[in-house]
C-alpha positions in Angstrom: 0.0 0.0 0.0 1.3 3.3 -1.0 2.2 6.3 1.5 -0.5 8.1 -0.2 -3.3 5.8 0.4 -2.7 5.1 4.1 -2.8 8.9 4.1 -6.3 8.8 2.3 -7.5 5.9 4.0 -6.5 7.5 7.5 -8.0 11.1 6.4 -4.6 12.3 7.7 -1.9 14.2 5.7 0.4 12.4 3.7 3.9 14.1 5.4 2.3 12.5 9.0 2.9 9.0 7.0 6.3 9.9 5.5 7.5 11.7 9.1 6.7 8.3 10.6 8.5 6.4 8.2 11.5 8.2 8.2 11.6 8.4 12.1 10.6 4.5 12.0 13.4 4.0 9.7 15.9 5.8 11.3 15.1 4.9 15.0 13.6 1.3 14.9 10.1 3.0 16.5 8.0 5.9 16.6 7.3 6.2 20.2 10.8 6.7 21.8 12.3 9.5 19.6 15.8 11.3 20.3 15.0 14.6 21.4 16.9 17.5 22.5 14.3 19.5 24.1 15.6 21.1 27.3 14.0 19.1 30.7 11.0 20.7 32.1 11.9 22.7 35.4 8.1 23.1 37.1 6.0 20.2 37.5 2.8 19.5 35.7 1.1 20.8 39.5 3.1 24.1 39.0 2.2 24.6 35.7 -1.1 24.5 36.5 -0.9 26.7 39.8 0.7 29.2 37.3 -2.3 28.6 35.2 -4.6 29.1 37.6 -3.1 32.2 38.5 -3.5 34.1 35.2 -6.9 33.1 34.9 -8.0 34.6 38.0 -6.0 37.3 36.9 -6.3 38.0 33.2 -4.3 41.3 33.6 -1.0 39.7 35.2 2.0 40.5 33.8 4.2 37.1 33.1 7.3 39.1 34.1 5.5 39.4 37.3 4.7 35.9 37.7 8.2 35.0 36.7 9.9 36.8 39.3 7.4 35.4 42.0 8.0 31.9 41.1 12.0 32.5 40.4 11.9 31.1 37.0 13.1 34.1 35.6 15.4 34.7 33.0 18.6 36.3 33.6 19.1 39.6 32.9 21.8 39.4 30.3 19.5 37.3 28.2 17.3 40.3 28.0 17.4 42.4 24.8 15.6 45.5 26.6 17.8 45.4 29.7 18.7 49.1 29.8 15.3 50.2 29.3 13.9 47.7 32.1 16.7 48.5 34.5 15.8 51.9 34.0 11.8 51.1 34.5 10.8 51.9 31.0 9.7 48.7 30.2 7.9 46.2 32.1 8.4 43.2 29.6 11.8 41.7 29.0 11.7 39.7 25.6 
């Protein structure tokens, strides 16, 4: 059966089936990839106190939130550091 038709016969799009093919090829599976994401730091029961925050609280400022938790970035990885040293700017990108 061709790549094309599994696509059609699953109703999904045909790079899906040739990503998985590749990986499968490559790997020996599909389920236990390589990856070089970076670890997550917070737990899921963090992640969700932190989303529970901004939802009671639509107007919060992630900076804010950041510095609370002490997940914050550093400020030399800050491109706007002068102006938020100064208080210009409240969001660091």
């Amino acid at each position: 059966m061709s790549t094309r038709s599994v696509a059609r016969e699953l109703n999904i799009n045909f790079s899906t089936i040739s990503c998985l093919q590749c990986c499968f090829r490559e790997f020996g599976s599909t389920s236990n990839r390589p990856h070089n994401r970076r670890p997550c730091v917070t737990t899921p029961a963090y992640d969700l106190h932190i989303r529970l925050l901004h939802l009671r609280n639509r107007l919060r400022p992630v900076t804010q939130t950041a510095d609370e938790t002490g997940f914050a970035q550093p400020k030399k990885f800050c491109t706007n550091c002068k102006k938020v040293s100064q208080g210009r700017s409240s969001a660091c990108s």
